[in-house]
C-alpha positions in Angstrom: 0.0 0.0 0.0 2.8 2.2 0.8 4.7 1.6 -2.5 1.8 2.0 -4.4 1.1 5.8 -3.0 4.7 6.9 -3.5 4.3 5.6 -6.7 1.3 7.5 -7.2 2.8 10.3 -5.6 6.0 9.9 -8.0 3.5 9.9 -10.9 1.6 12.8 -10.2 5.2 14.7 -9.6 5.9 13.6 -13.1 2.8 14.9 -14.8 3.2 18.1 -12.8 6.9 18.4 -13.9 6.0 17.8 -18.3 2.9 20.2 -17.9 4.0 22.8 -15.8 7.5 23.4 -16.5 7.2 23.9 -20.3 4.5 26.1 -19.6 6.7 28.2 -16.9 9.5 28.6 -20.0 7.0 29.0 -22.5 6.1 32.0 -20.1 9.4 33.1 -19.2 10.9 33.1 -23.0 7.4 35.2 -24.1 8.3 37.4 -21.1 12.0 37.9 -22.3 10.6 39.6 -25.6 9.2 42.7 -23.4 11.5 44.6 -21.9 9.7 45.4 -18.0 11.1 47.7 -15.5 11.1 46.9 -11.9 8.5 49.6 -10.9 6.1 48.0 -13.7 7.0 44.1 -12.5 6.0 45.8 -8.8 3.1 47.3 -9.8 1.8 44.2 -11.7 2.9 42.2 -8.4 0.8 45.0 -6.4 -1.8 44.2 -8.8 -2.2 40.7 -8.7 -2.3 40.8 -4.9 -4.7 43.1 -4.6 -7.4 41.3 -6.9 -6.6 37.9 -5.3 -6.9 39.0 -2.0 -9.6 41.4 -3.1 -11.5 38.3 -4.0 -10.5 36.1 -1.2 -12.1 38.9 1.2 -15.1 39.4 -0.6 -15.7 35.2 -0.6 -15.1 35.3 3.2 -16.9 38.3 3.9 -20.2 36.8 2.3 -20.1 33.4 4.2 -19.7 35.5 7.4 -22.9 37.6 6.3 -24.6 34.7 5.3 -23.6 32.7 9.1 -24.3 36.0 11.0 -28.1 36.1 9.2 -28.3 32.2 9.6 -27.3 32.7 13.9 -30.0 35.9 13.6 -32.7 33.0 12.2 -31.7 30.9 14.8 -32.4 33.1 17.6 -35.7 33.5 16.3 -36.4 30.3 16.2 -35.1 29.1 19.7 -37.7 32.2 20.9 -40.7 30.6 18.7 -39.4 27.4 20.5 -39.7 29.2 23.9 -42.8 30.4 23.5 -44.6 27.3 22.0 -43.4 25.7 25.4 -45.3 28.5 27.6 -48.6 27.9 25.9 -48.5 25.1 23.3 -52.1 25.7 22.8 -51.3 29.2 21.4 -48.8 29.8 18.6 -48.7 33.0 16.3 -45.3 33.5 14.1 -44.3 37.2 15.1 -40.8 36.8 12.4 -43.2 35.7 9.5 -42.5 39.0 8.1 -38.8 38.7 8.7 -38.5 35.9 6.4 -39.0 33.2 8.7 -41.4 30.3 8.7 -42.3 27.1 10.5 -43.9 24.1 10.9 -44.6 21.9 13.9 -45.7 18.3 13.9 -46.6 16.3 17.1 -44.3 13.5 16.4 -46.6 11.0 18.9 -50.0 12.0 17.0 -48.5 13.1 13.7 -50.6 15.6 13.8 -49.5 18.9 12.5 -49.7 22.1 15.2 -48.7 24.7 12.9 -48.2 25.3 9.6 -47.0 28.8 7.8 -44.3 27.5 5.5 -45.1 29.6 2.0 -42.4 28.1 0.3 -41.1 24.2 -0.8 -38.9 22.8 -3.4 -40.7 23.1 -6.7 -38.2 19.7 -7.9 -40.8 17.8 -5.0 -43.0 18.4 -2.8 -40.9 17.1 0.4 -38.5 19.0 3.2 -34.9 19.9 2.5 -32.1 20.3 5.7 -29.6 23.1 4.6 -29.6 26.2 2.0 -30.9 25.6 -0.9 -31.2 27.9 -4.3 -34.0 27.4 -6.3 -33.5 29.4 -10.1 -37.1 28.6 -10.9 -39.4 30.5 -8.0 -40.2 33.9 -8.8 -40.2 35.0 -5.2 -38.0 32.7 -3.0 -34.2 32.0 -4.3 -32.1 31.7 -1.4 -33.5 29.3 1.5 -32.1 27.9 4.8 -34.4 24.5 6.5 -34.1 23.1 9.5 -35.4 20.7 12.0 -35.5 20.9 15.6 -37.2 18.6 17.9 -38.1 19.2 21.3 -40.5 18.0 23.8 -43.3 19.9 25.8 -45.2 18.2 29.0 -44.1 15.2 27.6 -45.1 15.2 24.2 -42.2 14.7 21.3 -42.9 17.9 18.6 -40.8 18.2 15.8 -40.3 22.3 14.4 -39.5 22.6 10.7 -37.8 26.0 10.4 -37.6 27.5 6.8 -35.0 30.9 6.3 -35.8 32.8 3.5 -33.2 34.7 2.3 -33.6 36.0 -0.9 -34.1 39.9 -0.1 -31.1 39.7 2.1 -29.3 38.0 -0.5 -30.4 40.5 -2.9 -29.2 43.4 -0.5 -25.8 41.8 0.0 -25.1 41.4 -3.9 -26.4 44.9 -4.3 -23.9 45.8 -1.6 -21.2 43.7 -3.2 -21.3 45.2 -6.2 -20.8 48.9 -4.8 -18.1 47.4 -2.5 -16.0 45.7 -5.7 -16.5 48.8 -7.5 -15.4 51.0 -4.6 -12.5 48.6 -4.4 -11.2 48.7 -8.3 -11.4 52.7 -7.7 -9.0 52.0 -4.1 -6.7 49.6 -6.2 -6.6 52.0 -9.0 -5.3 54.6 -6.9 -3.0 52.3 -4.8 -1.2 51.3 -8.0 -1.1 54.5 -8.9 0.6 56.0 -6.3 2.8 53.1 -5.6 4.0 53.5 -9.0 4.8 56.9 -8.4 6.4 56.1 -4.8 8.5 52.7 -6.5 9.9 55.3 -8.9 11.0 57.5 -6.5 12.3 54.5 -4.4 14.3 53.7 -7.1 15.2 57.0 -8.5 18.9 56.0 -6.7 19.0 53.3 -9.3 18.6 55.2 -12.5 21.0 57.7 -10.5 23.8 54.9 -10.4 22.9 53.3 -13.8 23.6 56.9 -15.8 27.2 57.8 -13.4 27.9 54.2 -14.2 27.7 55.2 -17.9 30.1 58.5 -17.4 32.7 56.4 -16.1 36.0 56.3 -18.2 39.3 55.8 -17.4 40.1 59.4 -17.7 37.4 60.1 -14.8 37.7 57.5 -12.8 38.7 59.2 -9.3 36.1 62.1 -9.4 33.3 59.8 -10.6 31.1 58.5 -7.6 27.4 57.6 -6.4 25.5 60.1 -4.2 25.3 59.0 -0.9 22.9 61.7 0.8 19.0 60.7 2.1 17.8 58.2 3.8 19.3 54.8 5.0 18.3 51.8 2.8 19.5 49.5 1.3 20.4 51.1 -1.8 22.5 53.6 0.1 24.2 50.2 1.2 24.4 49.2 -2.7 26.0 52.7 -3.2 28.4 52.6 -0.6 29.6 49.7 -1.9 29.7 50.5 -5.5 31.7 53.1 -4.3 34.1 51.4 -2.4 34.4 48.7 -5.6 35.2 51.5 -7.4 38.0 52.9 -4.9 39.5 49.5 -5.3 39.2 49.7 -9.1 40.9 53.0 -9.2 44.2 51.5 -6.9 44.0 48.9 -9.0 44.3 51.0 -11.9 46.6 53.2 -11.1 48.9 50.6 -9.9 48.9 48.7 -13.2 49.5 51.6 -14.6 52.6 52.7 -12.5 53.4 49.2 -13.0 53.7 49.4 -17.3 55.5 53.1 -16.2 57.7 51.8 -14.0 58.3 48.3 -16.3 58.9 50.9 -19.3 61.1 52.6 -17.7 63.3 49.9 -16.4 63.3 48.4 -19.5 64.2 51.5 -21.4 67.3 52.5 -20.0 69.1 48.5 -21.0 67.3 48.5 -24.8 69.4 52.1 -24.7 72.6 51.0 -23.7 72.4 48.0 -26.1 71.0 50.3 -28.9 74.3 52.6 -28.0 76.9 49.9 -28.1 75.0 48.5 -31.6 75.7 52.3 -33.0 78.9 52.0 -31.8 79.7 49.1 -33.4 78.2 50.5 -36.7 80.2 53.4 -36.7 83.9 51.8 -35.6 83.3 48.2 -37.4 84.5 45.0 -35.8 88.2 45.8 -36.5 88.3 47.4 -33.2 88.9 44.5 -30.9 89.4 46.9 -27.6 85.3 47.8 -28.3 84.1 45.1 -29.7 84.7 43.1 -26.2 83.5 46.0 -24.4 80.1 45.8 -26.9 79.9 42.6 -26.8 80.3 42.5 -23.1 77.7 45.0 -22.1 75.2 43.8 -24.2 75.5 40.4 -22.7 74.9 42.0 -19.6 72.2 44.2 -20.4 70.3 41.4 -22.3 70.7 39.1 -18.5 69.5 42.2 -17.3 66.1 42.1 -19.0 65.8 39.0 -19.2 65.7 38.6 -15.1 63.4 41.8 -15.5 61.0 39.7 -18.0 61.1 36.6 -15.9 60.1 38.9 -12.4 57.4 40.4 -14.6 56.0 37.0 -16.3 55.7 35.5 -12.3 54.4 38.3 -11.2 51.4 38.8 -13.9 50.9 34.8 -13.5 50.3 36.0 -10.1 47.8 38.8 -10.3 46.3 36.5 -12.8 45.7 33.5 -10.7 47.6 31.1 -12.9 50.5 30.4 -11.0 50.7 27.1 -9.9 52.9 25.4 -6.7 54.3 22.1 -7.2 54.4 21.9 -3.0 55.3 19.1 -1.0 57.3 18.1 2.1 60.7 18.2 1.9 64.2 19.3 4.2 64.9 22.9 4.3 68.1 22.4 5.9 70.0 20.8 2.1 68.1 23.5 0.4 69.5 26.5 2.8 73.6 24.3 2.6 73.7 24.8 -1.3 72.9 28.3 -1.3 75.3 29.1 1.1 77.4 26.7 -0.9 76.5 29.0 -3.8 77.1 32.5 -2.4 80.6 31.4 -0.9 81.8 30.2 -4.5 79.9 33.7 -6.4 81.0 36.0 -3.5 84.8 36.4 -2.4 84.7 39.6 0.0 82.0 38.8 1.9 82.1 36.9 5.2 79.1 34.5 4.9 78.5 32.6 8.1 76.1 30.1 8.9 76.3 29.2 12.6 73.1 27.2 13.0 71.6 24.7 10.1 68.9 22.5 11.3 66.7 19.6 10.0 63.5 21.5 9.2 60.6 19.5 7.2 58.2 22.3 5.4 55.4 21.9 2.9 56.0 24.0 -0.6 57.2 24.3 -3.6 61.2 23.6 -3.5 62.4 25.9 -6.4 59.6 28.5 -5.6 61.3 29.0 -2.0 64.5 28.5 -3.4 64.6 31.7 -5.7 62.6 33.6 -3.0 65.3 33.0 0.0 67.8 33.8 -3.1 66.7 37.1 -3.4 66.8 37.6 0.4 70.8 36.5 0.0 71.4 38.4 -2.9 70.2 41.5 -1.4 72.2 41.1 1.8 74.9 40.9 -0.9 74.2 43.7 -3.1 73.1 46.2 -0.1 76.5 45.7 2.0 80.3 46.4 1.1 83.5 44.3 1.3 84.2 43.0 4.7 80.7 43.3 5.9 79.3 39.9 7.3 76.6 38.0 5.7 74.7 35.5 8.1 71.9 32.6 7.4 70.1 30.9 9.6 67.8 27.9 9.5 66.2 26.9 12.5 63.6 24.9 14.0 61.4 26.4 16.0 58.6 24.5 17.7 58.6 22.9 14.5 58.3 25.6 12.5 61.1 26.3 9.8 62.9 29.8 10.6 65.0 31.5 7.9 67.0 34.4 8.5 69.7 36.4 6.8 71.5 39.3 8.0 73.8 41.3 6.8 75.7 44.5 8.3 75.0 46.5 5.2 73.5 49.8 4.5 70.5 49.4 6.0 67.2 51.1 5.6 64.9 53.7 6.8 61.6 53.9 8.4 60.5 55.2 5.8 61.5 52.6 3.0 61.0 49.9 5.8 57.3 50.4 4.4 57.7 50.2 1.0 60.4 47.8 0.4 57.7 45.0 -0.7 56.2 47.4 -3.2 56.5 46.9 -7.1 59.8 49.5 -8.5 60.5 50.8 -5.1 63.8 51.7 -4.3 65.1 54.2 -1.6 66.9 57.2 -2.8 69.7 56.3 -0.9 70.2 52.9 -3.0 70.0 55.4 -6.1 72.7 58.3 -5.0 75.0 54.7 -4.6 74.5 53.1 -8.4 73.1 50.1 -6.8 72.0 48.0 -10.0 68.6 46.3 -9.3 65.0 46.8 -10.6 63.0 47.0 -7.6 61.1 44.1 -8.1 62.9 40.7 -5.7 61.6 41.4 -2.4 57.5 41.6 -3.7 58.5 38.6 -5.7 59.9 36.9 -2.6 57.2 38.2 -0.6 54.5 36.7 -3.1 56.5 33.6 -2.8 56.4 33.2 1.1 52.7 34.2 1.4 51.6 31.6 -1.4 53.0 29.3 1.3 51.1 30.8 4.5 54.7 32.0 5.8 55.5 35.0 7.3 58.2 38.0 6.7 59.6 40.3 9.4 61.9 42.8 9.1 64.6 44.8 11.5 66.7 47.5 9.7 69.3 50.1 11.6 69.9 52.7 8.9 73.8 52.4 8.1 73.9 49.6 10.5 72.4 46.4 8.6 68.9 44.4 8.0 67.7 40.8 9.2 64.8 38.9 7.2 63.3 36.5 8.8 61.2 34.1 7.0 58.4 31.6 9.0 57.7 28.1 7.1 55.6 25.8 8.3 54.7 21.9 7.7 51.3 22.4 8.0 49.2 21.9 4.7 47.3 24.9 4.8 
């Protein structure tokens, strides 16, 4: 029994889903050739709300007239009652005029008492319990019977009550018929001034649609929504257009500081090379003195832009979400011994120490962290001078790997403290010394480290030296 109704149930989903559904997007696709503003959609939701309910409350307010008339009848008829008990040999009908008739039968004789009942059925001549509506009387339309039975100095009688209705009936569709009419006039005038209230609601809207239209690159930072009146929620929606908008505008500029900057760092090597190349041109290759010095500084400028193309290509793979991490667990410590390894063969004046190298086990990309604790080694060697100490560090710490390197260089400031992980950036003081470099290693390293959940500190003493220290963990998160 219970497979058969969730089959049935099943079964009647299924014809729901075929008939409804195509007719939903037959609906939907008809409604996609018109195009509907919100304030009409609202006003046609307004609409269909109104009638509905409009029709729901006239339905409910005629079966309360029609039970309120019914109770009135019935209070008539328990006082007929009433007084038939007080002197049963004496009956006159005092609501006949009212619409209310009766008849009384002694159920022991069956003998009839009383009889004023104008009206019965014209389908037969017999009694019927309930309302009844008959189309073919000229006079009666709309009746109520009912039987009662009661009992008076112990004889059974039986009281056939008979509502008529009709005028009352009459008077309440007369009624209605002002009431619907007085209610289109009501819904008339509620959708029209909801339509002119939803257009001022959304007035905002039409506001942010045409500054959305005036925005250009060109007027990007003076271009924003009005925030004054009320709080709603499209003042919310505003403020947060605008603070998109803010973003979009950092955004912008920075990529374009970013192409400045990347032109300009490229320009001044495709010079130098184009200068050489000219100066090859005009003194030949006989010239062996400047052909090795051409020769020579193009190699270097061409490893200079290439490193330059390489920081750019990671870093756009970056802001683009592409770059991918090869991570898994592997020792630090081997890593950290053949850089060191590396630096000591590259860099002869230098002292490169390395007093503590522990077993570490962290959870990245090998190479990735290679070329990012690189950087942090070549600028420790770039940024001190001959005899200055170099020292890395790789420690575990409550099972954490901890890099650092220090160096007794330069230093920095406060100031470039807090821009020495931005894109280009490089102090003035690194500038006034001719220190080669494009300003791009340390956001590259930093991207690197943060890709890996780690963490970067830095302590600086201007003309005194700078520590990085770099926190890996194991954990896979």
């Amino acid at each position: 029994m219970e497979l058969m109704k969730k089959k049935l149930i099943e079964g009647i989903r299924n014809i729901l889903v075929k008939i409804i559904l195509p007719i939903r997007e037959k609906k939907e696709q008809w409604l996609s050739n018109f195009r509907l503003s919100i304030v009409f959609r609202i006003s046609l939701n307004y609409l269909k709300l109104l009638i509905t309910h409009g029709i729901i409350f006239m339905i409910v307010f005629f079966l309360i007239y029609i039970y309120t008339e019914k109770e009135n009848y019935d209070d008539m008829a328990s006082k007929i009652i009433e007084t038939f008990e007080e002197d049963s040999s004496y009956l006159v009908n005092p609501y006949y005029i009212q619409g209310l008739s009766l008849k009384i039968i002694n159920l022991d004789s069956k003998e009839e008492v009383y009889n004023d009942i104008a009206y019965l059925p014209s389908s037969e001549n017999a009694f019927y319990h309930g309302i009844h509506y008959d189309k073919d009387s000229e006079n009666n339309k709309l009746v109520i019977n009912e039987i009662k039975e009661f009992t008076v100095n112990h004889i059974n009688y039986q009281a056939e009550f008979q509502y008529d209705m009709t005028s009352r009936y009459q008077n309440f569709f007369s009624l209605l018929w002002k009431m619907i009419i007085l209610y289109l006039v009501l819904v008339v005038m509620i959708i029209y001034k909801g339509k002119r209230n939803d257009e001022k609601l959304f007035e905002p809207l039409r506001i942010m649609s045409a500054t959305a239209n005036r925005l250009t690159a060109n007027n990007l930072h003076s271009e924003r929504l009005n925030l004054e009146g009320t709080k709603n929620e499209l003042k919310d929606l505003a403020t947060v257009i605008n603070a998109m908008l803010d973003r979009i505008e950092t955004s912008y500029e920075s990529q374009k500081q970013f192409v400045s900057d990347a032109s300009h760092e490229l320009r001044t090597p495709i010079a130098v090379i184009q200068g050489y190349i000219n100066l090859l041109s005009r003194w030949g290759t006989t010239n062996e003195e400047v052909l090795k010095e051409s020769i020579e500084a193009i190699q270097n400028e061409a490893r200079s832009m290439q490193d330059l193309v390489e920081k750019l290509l990671f870093l756009s793979r970056h802001d683009k979400k592409t770059l991918k991490l090869k991570k898994k667990r592997f020792n630090m410590r081997p890593v950290v011994e053949d850089m060191i390894k590396e630096t000591r063969l590259v860099v002869e004046n230098r002292v490169i120490e390395s007093p503590i190298l522990e077993n570490v086990i962290v959870y990245g990309d090998k190479q990735s962290l290679k070329q990012a604790i690189r950087i942090f080694i070549d600028n420790a060697v770039k940024y001190s001078k001959d005899g200055d100490k170099i020292t890395i560090l790789c420690q575990n710490i409550d099972d954490d790997c901890v890099i650092t390197v220090q160096d007794t260089g330069i230093g920095m400031t406060r100031k470039d403290m807090e821009h020495i992980f931005d894109r280009f950036y490089r102090s003035d003081n690194v500038r006034n010394q001719n220190i080669s470099g494009h300003g791009l290693g340390l956001s590259l390293a930093k991207l690197i480290i943060m890709a890996h959940t780690g963490k970067i500190k830095v302590r600086s003493q201007f003309t005194k030296g700078t520590s990085f220290i770099i926190t890996l963990s194991d954990r896979r998160f």
